[in-house]
C-alpha positions in Angstrom: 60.2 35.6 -9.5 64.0 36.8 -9.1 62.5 39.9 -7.0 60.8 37.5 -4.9 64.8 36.3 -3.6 65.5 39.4 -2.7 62.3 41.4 -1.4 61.2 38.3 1.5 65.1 38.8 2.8 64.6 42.5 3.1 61.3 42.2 4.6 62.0 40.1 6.9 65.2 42.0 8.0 63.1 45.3 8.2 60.5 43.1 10.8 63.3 42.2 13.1 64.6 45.9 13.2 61.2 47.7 13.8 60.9 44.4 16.5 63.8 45.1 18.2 62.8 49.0 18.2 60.0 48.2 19.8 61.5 46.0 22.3 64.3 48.5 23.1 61.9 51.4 23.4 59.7 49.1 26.1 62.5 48.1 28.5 63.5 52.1 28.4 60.3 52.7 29.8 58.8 54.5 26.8 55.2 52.9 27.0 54.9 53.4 30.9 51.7 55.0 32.3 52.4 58.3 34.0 48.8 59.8 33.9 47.1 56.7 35.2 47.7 56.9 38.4 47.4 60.5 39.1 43.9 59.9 38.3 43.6 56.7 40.0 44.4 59.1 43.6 41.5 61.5 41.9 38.7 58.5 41.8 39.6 56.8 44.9 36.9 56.5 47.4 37.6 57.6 50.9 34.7 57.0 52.6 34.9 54.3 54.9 33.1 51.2 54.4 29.4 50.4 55.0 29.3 48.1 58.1 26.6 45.8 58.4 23.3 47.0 60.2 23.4 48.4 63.7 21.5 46.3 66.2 17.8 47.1 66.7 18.4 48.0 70.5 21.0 50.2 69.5 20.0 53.8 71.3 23.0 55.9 70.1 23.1 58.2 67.0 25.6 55.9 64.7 27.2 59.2 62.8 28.3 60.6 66.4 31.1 60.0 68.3 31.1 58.3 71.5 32.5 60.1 74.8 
């Protein structure tokens, strides 16, 4: 029972250090994402957007350019 007064000091001592470790390792930047979003600019989509269905009197091609 005696090793009981001393071992729930220690361990809570040793739960605030690796706390404050883990704190001080996340406001030095430590857990921020570098790959992420060089990939995100991989996977983005460039294609414009749909738009909604041309017209039915529509006589023009709709992938050329007007003059």
């Amino acid at each position: 029972m005696e090793a009981l007064y001393l071992l729930i000091p220690m361990s809570i001592v040793v739960v605030f250090i690796a706390l404050w470790i883990f704190f001080r390792a996340s406001d030095g930047g430590q857990f921020d994402d570098l790959v992420g979003p060089g990939q995100r600019i991989l996977q983005d989509d460039d294609r414009p957007a749909q738009k909604d269905a041309a017209p039915a009197n529509r006589t023009e091609r709709p992938d050329l350019p007007e003059a």
